[in-house]
DOMARLUM-60059 format. One record per atom (N, C-alpha, C): z, y, x; atom name; chain. Coordinates in nm, 2 decimals, m for minus. Last residue first. Layout:
BEGIN
       up    north     east   site   unit
        Z        Y        X     CA      A
...
This chain:
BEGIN
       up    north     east   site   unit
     3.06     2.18    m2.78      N      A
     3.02     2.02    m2.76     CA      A
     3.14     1.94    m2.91      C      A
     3.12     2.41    m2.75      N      A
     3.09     2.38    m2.91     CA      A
     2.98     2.24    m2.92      C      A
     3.24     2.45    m2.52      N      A
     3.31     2.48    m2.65     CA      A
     3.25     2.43    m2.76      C      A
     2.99     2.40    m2.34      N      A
     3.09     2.31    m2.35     CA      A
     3.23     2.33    m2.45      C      A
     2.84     2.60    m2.41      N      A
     2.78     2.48    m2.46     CA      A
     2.89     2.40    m2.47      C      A
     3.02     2.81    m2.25      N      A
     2.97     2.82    m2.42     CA      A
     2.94     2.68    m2.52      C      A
     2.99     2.72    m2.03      N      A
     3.11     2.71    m2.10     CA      A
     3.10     2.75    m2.25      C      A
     2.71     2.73    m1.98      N      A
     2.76     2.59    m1.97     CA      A
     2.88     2.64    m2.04      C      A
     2.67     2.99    m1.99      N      A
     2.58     2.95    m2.07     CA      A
     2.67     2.80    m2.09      C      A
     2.83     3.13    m1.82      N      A
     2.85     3.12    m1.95     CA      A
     2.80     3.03    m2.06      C      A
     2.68     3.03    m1.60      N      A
     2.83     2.94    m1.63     CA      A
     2.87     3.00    m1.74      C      A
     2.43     3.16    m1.65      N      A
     2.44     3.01    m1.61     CA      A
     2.60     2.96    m1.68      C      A
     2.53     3.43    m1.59      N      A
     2.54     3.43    m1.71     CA      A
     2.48     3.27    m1.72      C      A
     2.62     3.39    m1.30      N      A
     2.74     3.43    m1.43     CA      A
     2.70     3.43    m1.55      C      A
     2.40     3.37    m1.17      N      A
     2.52     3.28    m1.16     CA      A
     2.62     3.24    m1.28      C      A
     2.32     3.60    m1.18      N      A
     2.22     3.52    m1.25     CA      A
     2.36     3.36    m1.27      C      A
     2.46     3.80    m1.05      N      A
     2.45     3.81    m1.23     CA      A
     2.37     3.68    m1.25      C      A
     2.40     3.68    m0.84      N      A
     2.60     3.70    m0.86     CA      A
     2.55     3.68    m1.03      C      A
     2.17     3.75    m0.76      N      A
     2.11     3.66    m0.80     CA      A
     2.32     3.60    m0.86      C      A
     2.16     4.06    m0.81      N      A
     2.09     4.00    m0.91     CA      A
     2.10     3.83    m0.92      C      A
     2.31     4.09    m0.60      N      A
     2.36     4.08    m0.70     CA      A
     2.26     4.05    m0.84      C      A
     2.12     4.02    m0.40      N      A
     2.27     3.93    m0.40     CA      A
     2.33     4.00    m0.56      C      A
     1.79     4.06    m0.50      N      A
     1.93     4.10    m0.45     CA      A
     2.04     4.01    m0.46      C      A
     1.50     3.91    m0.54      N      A
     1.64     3.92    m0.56     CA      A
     1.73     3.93    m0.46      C      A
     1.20     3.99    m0.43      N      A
     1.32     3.91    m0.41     CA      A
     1.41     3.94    m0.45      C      A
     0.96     4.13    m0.66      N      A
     1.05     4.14    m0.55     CA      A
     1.13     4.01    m0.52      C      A
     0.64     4.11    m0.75      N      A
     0.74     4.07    m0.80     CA      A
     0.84     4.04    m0.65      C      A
     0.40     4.15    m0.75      N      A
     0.44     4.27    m0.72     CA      A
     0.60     4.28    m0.74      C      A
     0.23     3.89    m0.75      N      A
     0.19     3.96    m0.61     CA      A
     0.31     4.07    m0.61      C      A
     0.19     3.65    m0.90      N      A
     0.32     3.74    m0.88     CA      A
     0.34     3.86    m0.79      C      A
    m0.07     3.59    m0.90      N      A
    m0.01     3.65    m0.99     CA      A
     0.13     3.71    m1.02      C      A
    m0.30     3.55    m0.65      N      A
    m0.18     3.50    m0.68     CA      A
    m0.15     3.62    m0.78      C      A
    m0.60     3.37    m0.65      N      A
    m0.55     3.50    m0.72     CA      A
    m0.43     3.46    m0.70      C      A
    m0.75     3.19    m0.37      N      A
    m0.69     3.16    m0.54     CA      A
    m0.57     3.32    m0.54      C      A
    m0.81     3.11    m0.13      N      A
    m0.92     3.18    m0.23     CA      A
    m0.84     3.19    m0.37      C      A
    m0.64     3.02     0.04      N      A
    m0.73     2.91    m0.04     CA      A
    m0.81     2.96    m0.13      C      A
    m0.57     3.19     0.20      N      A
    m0.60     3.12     0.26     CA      A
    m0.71     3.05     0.15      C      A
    m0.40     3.31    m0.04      N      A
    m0.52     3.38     0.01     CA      A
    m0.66     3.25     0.11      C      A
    m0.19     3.11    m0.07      N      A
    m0.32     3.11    m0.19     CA      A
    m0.41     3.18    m0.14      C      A
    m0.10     3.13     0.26      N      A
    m0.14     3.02     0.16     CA      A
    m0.25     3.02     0.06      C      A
     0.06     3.38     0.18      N      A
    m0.10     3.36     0.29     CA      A
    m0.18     3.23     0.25      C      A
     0.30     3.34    m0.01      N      A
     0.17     3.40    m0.03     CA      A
     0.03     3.38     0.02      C      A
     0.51     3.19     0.11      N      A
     0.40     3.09     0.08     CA      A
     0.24     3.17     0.01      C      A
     0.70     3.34     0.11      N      A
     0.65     3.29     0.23     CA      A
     0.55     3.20     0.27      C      A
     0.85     3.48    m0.09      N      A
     0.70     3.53    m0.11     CA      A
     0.63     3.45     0.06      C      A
     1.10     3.40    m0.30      N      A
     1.03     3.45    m0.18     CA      A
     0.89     3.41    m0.18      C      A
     1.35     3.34    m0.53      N      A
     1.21     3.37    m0.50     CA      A
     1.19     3.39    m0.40      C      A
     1.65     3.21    m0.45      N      A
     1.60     3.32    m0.45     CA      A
     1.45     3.31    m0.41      C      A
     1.80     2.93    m0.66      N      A
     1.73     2.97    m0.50     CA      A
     1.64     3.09    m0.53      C      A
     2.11     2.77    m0.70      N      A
     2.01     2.90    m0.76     CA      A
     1.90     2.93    m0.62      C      A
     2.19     2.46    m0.77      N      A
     2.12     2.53    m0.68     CA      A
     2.06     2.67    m0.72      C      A
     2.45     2.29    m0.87      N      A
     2.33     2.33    m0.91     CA      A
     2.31     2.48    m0.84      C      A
     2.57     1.95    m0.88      N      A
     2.57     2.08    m0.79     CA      A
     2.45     2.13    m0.91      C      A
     2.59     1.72    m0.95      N      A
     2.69     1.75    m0.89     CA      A
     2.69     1.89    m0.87      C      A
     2.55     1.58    m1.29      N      A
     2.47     1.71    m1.20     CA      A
     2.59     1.71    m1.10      C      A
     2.56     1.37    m1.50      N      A
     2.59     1.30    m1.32     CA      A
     2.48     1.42    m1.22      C      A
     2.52     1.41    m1.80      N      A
     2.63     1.34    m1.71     CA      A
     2.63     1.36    m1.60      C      A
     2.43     1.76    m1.92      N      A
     2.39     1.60    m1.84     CA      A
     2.51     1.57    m1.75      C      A
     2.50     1.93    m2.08      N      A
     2.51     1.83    m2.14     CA      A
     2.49     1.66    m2.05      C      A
     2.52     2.15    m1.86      N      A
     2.59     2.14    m1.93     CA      A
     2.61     2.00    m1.96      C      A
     2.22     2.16    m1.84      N      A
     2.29     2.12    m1.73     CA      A
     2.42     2.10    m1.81      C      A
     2.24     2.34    m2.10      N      A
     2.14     2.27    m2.08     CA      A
     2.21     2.16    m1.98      C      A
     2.37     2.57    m2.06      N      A
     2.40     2.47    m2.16     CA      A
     2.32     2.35    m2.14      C      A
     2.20     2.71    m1.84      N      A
     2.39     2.66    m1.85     CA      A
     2.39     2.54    m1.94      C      A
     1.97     2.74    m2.01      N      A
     1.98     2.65    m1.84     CA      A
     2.10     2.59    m1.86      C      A
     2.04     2.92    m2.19      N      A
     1.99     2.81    m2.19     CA      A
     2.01     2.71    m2.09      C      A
     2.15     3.14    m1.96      N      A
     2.25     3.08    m2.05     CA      A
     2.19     2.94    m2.10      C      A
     1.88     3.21    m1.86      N      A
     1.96     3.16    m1.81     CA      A
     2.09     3.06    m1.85      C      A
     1.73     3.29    m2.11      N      A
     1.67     3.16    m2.07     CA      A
     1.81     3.09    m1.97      C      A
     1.90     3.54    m2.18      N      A
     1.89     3.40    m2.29     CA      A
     1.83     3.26    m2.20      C      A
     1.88     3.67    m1.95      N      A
     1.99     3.65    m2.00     CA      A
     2.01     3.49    m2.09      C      A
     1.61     3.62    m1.75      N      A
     1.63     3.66    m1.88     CA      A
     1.79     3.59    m1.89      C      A
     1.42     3.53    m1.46      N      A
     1.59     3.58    m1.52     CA      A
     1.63     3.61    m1.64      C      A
     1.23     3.46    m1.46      N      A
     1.30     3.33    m1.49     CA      A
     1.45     3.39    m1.45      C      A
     1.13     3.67    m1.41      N      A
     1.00     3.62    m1.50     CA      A
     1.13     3.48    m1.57      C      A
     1.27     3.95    m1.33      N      A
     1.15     3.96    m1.45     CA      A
     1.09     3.85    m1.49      C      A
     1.27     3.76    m1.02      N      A
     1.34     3.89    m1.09     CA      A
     1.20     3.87    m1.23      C      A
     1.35     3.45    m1.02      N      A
     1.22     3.52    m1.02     CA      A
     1.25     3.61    m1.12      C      A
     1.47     3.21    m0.92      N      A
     1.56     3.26    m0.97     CA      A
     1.39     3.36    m0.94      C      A
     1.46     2.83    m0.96      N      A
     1.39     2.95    m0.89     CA      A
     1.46     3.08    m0.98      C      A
     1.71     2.58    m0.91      N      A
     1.61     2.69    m1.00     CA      A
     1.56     2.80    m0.93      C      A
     1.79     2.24    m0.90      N      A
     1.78     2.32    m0.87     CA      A
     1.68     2.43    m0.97      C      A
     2.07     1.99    m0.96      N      A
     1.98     2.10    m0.98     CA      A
     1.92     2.22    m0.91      C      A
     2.11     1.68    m0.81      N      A
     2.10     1.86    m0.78     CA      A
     1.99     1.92    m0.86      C      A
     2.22     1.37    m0.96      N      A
     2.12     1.54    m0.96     CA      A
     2.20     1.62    m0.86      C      A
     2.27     1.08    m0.98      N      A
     2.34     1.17    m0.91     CA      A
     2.23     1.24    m0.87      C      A
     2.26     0.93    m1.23      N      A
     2.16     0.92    m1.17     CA      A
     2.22     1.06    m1.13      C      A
     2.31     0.78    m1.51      N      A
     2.42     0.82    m1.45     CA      A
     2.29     0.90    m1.30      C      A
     2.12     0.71    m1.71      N      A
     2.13     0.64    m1.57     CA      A
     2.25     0.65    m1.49      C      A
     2.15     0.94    m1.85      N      A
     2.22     0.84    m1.91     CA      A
     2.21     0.74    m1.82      C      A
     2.04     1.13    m1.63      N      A
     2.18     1.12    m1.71     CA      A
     2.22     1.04    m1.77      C      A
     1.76     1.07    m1.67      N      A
     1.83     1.04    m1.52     CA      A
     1.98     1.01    m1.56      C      A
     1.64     1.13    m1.93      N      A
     1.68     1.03    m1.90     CA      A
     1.77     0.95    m1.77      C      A
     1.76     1.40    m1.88      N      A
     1.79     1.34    m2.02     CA      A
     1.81     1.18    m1.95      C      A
     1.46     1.45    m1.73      N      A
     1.63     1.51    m1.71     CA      A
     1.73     1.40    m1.74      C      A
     1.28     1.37    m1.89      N      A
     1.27     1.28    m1.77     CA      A
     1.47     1.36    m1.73      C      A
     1.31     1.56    m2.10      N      A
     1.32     1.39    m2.12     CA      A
     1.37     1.34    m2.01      C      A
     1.25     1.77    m1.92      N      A
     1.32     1.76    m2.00     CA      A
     1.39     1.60    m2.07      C      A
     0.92     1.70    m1.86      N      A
     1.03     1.76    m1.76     CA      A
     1.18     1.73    m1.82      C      A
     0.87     1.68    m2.09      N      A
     0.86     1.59    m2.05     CA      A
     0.96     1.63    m1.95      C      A
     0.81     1.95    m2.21      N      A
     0.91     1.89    m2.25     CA      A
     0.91     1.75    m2.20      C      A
     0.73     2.18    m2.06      N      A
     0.83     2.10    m1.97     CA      A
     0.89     1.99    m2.09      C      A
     0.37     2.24    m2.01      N      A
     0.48     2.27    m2.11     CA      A
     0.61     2.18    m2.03      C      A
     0.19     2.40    m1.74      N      A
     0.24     2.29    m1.84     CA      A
     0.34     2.30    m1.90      C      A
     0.16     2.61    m1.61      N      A
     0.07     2.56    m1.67     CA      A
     0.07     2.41    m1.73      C      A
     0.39     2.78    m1.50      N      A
     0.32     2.64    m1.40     CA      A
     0.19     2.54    m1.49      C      A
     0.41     2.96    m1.68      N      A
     0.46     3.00    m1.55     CA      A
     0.39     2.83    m1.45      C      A
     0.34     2.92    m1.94      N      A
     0.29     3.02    m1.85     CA      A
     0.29     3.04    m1.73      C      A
     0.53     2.68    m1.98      N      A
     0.37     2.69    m1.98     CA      A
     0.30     2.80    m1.90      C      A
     0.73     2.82    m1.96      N      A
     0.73     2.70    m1.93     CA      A
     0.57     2.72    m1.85      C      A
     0.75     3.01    m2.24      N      A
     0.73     3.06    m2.08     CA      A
     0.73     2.99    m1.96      C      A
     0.69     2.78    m2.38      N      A
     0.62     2.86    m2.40     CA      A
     0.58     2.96    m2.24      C      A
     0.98     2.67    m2.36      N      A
     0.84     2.59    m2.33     CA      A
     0.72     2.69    m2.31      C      A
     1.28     2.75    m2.17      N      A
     1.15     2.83    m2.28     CA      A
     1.07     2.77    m2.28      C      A
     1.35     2.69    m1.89      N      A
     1.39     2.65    m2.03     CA      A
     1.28     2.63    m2.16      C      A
     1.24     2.68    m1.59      N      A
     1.21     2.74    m1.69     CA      A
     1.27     2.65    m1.89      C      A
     1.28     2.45    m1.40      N      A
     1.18     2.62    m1.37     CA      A
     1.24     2.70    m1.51      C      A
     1.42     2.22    m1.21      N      A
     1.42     2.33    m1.34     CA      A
     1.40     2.45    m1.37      C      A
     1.40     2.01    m0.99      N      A
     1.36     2.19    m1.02     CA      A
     1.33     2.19    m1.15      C      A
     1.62     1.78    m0.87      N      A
     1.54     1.80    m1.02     CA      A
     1.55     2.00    m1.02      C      A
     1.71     1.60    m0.65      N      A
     1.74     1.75    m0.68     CA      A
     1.59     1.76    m0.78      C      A
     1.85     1.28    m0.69      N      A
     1.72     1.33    m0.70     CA      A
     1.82     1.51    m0.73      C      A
     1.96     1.01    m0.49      N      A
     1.99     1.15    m0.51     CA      A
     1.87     1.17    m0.54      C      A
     1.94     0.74    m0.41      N      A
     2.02     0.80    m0.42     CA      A
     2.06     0.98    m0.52      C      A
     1.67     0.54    m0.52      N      A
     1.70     0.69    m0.54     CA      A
     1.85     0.73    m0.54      C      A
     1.60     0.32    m0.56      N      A
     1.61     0.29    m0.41     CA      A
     1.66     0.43    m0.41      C      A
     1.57     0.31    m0.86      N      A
     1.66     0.19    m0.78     CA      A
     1.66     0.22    m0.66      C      A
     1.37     0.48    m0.91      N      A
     1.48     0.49    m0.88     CA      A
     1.62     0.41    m0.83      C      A
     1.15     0.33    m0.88      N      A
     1.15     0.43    m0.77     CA      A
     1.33     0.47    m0.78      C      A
     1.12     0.19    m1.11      N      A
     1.16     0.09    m0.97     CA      A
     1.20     0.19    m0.88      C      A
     1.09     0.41    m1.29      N      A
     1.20     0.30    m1.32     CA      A
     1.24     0.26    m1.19      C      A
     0.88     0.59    m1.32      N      A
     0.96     0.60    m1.17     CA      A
     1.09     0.52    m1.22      C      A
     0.75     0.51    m1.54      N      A
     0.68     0.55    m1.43     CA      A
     0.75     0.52    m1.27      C      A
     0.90     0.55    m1.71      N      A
     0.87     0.41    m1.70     CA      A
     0.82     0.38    m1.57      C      A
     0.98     0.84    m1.76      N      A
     1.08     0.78    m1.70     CA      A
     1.00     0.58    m1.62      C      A
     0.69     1.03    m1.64      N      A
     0.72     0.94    m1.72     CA      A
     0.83     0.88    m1.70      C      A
     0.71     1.34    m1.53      N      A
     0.72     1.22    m1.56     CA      A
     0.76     1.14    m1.60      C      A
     0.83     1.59    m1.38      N      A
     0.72     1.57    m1.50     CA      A
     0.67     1.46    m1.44      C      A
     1.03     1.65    m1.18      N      A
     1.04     1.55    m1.36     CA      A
     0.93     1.57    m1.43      C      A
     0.97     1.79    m0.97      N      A
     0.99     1.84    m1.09     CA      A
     1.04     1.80    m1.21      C      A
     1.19     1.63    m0.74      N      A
     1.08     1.63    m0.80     CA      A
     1.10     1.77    m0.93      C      A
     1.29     1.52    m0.44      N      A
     1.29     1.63    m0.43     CA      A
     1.15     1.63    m0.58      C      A
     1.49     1.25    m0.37      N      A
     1.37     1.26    m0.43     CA      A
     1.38     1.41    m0.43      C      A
     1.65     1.10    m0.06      N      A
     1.65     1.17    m0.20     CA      A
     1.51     1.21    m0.25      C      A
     1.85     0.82     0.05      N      A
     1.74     0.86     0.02     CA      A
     1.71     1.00    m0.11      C      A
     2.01     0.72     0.38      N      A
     2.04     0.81     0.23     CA      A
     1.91     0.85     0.16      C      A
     1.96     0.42     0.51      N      A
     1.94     0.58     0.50     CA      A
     1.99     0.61     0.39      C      A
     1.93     0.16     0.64      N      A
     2.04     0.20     0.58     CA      A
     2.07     0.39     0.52      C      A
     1.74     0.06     0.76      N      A
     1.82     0.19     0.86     CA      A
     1.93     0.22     0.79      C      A
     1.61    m0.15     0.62      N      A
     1.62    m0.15     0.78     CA      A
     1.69    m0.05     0.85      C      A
     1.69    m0.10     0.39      N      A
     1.68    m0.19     0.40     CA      A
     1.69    m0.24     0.58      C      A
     1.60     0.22     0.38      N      A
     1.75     0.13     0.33     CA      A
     1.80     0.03     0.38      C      A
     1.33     0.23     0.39      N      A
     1.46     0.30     0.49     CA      A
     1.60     0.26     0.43      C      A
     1.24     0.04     0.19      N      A
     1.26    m0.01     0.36     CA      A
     1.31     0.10     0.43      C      A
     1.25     0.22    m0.06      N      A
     1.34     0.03    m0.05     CA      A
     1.37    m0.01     0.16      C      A
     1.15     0.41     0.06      N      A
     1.30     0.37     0.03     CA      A
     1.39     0.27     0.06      C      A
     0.85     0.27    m0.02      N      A
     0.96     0.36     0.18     CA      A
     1.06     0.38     0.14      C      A
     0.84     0.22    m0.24      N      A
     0.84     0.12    m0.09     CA      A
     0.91     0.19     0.05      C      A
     0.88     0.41    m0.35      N      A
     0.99     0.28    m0.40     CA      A
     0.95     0.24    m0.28      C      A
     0.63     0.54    m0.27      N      A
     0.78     0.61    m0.24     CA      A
     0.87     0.51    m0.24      C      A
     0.43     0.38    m0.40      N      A
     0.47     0.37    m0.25     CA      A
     0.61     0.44    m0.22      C      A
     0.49     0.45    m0.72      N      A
     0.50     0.29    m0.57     CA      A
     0.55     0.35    m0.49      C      A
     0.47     0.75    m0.70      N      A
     0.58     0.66    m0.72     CA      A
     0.58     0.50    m0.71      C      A
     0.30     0.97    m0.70      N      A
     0.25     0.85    m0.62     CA      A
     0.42     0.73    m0.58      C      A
     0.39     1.11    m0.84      N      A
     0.24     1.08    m0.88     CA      A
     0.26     0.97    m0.80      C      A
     0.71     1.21    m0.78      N      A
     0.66     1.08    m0.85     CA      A
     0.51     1.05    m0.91      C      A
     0.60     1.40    m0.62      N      A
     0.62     1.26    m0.54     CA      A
     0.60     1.18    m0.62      C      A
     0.42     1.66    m0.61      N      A
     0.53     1.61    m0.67     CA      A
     0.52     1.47    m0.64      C      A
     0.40     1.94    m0.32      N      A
     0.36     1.83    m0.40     CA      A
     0.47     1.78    m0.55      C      A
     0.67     1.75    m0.23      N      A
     0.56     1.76    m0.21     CA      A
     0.52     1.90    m0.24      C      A
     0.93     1.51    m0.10      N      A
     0.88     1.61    m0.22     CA      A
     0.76     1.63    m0.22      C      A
     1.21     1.30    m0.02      N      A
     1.04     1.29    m0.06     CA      A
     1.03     1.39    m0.12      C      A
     1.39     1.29     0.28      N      A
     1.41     1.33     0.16     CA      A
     1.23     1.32     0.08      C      A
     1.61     1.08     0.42      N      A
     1.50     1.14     0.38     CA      A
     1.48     1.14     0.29      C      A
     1.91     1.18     0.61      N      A
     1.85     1.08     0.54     CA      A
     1.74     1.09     0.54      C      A
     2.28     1.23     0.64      N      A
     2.13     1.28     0.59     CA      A
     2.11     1.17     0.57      C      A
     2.52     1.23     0.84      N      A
     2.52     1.18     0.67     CA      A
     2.40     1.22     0.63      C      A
     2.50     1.27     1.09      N      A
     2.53     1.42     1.00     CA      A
     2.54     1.37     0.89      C      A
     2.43     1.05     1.25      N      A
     2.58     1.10     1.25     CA      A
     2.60     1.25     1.13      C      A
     2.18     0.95     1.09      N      A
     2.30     0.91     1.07     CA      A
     2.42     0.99     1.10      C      A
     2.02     1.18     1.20      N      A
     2.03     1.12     1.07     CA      A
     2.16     1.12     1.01      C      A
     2.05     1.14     1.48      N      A
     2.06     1.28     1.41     CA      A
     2.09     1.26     1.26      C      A
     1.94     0.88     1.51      N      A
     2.11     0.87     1.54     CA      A
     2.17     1.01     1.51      C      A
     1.69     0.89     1.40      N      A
     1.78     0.79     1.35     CA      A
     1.90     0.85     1.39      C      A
     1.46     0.99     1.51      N      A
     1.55     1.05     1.45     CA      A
     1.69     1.01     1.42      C      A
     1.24     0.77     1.61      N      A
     1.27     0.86     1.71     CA      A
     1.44     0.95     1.68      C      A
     1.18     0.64     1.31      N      A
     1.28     0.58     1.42     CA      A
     1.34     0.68     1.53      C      A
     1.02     0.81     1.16      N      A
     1.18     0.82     1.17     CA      A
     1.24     0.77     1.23      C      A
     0.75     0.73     1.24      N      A
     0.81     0.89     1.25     CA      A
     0.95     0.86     1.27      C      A
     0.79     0.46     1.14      N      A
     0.79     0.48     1.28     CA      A
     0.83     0.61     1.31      C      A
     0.80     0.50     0.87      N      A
     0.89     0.44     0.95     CA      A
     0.89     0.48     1.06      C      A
     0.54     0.59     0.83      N      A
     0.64     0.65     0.81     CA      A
     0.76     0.62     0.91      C      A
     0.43     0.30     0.91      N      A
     0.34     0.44     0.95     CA      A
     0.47     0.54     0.98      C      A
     0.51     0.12     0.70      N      A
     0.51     0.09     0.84     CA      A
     0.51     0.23     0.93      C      A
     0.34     0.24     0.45      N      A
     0.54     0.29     0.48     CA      A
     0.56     0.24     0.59      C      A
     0.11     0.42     0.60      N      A
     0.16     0.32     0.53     CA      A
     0.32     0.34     0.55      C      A
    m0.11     0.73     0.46      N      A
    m0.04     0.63     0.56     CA      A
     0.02     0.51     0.52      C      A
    m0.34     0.99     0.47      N      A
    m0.30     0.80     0.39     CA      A
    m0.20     0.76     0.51      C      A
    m0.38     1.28     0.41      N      A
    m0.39     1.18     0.53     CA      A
    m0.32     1.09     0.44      C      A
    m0.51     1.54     0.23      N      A
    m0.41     1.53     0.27     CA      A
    m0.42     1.42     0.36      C      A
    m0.67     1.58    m0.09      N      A
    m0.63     1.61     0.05     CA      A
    m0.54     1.54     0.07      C      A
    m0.69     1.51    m0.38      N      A
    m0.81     1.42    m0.27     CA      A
    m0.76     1.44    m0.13      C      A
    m0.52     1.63    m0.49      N      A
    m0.48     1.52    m0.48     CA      A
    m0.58     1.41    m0.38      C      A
    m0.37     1.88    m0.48      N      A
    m0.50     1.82    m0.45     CA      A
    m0.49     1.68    m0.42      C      A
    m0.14     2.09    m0.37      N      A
    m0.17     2.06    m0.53     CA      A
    m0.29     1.93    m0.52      C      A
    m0.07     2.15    m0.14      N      A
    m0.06     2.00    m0.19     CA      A
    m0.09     1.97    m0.30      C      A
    m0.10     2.46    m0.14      N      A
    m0.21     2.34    m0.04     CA      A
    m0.21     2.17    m0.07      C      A
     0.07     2.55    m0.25      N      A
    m0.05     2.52    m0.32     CA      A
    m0.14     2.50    m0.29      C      A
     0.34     2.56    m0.14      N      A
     0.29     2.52    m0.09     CA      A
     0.13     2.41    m0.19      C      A
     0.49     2.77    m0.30      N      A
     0.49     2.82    m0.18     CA      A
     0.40     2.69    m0.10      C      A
     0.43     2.86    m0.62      N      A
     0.44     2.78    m0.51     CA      A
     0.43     2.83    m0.42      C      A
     0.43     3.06    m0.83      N      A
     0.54     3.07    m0.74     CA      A
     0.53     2.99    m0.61      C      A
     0.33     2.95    m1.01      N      A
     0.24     3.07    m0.99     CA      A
     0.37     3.10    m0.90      C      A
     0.25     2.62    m1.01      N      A
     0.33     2.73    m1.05     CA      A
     0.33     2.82    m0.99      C      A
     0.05     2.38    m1.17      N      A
     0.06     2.47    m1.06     CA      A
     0.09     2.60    m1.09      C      A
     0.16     2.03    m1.14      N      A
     0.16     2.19    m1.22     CA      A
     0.11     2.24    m1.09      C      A
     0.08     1.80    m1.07      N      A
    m0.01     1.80    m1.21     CA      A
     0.02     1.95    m1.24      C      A
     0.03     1.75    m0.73      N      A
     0.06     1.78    m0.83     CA      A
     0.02     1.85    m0.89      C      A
    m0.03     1.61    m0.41      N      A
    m0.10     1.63    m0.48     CA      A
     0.01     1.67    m0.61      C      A
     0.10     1.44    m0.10      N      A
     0.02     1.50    m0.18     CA      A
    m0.02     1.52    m0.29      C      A
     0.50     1.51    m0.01      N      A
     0.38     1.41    m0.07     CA      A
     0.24     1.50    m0.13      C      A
     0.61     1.53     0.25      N      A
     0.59     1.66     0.17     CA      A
     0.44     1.55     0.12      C      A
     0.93     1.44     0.39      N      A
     0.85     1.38     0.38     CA      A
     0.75     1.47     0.23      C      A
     1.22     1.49     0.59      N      A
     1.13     1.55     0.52     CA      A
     1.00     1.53     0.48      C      A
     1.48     1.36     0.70      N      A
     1.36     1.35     0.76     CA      A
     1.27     1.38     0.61      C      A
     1.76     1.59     0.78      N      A
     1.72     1.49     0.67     CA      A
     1.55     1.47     0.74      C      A
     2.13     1.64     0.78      N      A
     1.98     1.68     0.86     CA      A
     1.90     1.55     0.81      C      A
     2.30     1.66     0.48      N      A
     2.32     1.61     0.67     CA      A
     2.17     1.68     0.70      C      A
     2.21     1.62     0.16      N      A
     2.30     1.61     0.26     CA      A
     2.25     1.59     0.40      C      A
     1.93     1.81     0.08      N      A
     1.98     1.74     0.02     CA      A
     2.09     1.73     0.15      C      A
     1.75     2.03     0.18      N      A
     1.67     1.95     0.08     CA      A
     1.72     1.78     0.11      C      A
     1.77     2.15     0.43      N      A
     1.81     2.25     0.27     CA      A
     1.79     2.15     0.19      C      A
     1.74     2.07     0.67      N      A
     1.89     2.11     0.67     CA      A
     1.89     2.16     0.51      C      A
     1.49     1.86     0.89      N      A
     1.55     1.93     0.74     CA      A
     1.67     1.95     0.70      C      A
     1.33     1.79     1.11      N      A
     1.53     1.81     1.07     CA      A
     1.54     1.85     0.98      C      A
     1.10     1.71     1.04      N      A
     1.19     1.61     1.07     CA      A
     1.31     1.66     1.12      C      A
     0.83     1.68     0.79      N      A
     0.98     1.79     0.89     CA      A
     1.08     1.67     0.93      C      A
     0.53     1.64     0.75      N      A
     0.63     1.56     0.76     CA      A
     0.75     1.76     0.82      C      A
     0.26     1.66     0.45      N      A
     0.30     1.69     0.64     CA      A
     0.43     1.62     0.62      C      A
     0.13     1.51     0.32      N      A
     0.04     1.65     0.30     CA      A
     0.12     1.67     0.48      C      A
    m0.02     1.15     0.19      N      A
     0.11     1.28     0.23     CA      A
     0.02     1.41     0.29      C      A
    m0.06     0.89     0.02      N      A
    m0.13     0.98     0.05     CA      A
    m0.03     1.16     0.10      C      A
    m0.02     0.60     0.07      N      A
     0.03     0.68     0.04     CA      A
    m0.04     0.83     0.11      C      A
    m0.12     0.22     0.07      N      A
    m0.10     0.36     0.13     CA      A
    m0.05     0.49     0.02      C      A
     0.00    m0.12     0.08      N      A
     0.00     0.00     0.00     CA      A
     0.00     0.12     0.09      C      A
């Protein structure tokens, strides 16, 4: 079985516990007017490898790995398109290294899809863009109610989340969408954390590179207190939901 990947990082310090071997899969179904990497949208690009292939990248790493608690982490792109082969490099950085494994996805997918993938899934950080379906749609050109199922269903798995959210002054800060969010996370069993991550614009040169209009062109980064207020009205949102559970 090959697998089609876009690049590799091999200390990765943001994208889940300890220093992590970073694995950036090809190709996905949204494209969100925020990516920073809308070079992996494509599913014909990118290089084939085999989970033998992989492996080998991470042997060199192993003893950085291990002594920090890390691991590898899958994203892309979105990884569960190509959900075999991922189950395969799991199942065998487990099986031979004993690794911590985490999935870096949107959840737009099928739960049936990524059933086997999550047997080998310690940890999935699940991006939660947008509550609102409508502004859902606008914003990555798909509606999320699958996104949302696929949530739903990690939680009754018990299935240990990071949430994570793009925090984008004017488009995915609204008062009401945030509070949504709160209550939202609120109801699922097994979120340990939840990630607010501040927009940036480091992925711009990218869509120029690729000929493609970017549409947030005029939209700032969040201040520390924009992103304090975004915090606060999230944990209203969950203590509200959790009163009138």
């Amino acid at each position: 079985m090959k697998g089609r990947i876009h690049s590799i990082e091999t200390f990765g310090t943001v994208d889940g516990p300890g220093i992590r071997f970073v694995l950036f899969m090809q190709g996905c179904a949204l494209q969100c007017r925020f990516c920073h990497n809308p070079d992996t949208w494509d599913t014909s690009k990118g290089r084939q490898v085999t989970v033998d292939e992989i492996l080998q990248e991470i042997e060199p790493y192993l003893p950085y790995y291990r002594a920090s608690g890390g691991g590898i982490t899958v994203t892309g792109g979105e990884p569960t398109l190509q959900a075999p082969f991922v189950a395969q490099l799991f199942k065998a950085c487990k099986e031979r290294y004993g690794l911590h494994t985490a999935l870096d996805s949107s959840g737009f997918c099928e739960p049936s899809h990524a059933a086997e993938l999550m047997d080998y899934t310690d940890l999935v950080l699940l991006d939660l863009k947008q509550l609102d379906r409508d502004k859902h749609e606008w914003l990555t050109r798909q509606p999320n109610d699958r996104i949302l199922t696929f949530a739903k269903w990690l939680s009754e798995r018990k299935q240990p989340m990071w949430i994570r959210h793009v925090l984008i002054p004017g488009i995915t800060d609204q008062a009401s969408d945030l509070q949504a969010l709160g209550a939202f996370v609120s109801k699922l069993k097994s979120v340990e954390k939840l990630d607010l991550l501040p927009y940036h614009r480091m992925g711009v040169y990218k869509w120029q590179q690729l000929g493609r209009a970017y549409t947030l062109d005029e939209v700032h980064t969040p201040t520390e207190r924009e992103v304090d207020r975004a915090r606060q009205l999230i944990e209203i949102g969950r203590k509200e939901a959790t009163l009138h559970a």
